[in-house]
N, C-alpha and C positions, 0 to 999 in steps of 0.2 A: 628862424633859428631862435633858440631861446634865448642862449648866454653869450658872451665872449669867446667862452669855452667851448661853444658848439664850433663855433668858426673856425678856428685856429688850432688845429687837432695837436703838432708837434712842431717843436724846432728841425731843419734838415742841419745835421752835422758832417762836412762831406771837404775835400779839401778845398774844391772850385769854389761853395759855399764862405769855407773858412779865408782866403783868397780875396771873395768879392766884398766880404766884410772889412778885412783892414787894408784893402786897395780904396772902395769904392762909400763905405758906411753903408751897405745893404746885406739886409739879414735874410734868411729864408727858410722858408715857411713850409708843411703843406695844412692843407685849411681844406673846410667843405667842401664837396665838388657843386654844393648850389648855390654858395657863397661867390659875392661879385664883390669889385676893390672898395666898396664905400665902405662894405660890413668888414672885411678883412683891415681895412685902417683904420676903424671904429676899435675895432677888437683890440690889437695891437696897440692901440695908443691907450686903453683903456686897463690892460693887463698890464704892460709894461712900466708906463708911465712917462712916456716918453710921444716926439712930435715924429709924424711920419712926414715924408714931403713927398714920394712917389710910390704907388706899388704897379707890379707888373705882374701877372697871373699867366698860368700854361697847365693844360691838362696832359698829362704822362699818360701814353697810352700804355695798358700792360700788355704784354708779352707772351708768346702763344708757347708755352714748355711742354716739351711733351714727355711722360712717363709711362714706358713701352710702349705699347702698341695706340694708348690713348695720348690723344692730346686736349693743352688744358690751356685755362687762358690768366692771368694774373689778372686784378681789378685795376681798374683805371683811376687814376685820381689826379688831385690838383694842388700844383705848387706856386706858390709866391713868395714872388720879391719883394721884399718893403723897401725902402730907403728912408733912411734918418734923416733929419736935419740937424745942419752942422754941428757939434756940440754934444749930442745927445748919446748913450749907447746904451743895451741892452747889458745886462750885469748878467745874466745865465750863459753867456757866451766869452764873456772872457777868463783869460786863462785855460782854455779847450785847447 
C-alpha cells in the first residue's frame, strides 16, 4: 500500500463502537482487507498522532440480499480495533 490513507479507509461510527471508546480507549476502524496490524498501527499512529498499544482486526463477511428473484452478495471487508495508550485520544471522535 502506498499511504496511510490506503490503510485506513474510514472511522466506524456505531454505538458498540461509541461504547468501546469511552469504556475501553479503543477506536474502530475499517481499513484494507490486505492490510495486517503492523500497517494498520503504523497508519493510525501516523494520521492521528497518537500511540496505539493494541489492535485487533476481523474480516465482515457480506451478506447474501436478494432482489426478486436474483440474489446478490455485499463485499466483504475488514474492521479494526485500535487501542490507545492511556492518555491519548483521537479528536474526530469526540463529541459524536
Amino acid at each position: 500500500m502506498k499511504s496511510e490513507f490506503d490503510v485506513v479507509l474510514r472511522p466506524i461510527i456505531s454505538e458498540k463502537a461509541d461504547w468501546q471508546r469511552e469504556e475501553d480507549n479503543v477506536y474502530t476502524f475499517e481499513v484494507h482487507q490486505a492490510a495486517n496490524k503492523f500497517q494498520v498501527k503504523h497508519a493510525v499512529e501516523r494520521i492521528y498522532n497518537v500511540e496505539v498499544a493494541d489492535v485487533r482486526t476481523i474480516v465482515v463477511r457480506g451478506k447474501v440480499k436478494r432482489v426478486g428473484k436474483t440474489f446478490g452478495k455485499k463485499r466483504n471487508w475488514k474492521k479494526a480495533f485500535v487501542m490507545l495508550r492511556e492518555g491519548h485520544t483521537i479528536e474526530l471522535f469526540e463529541g459524536v
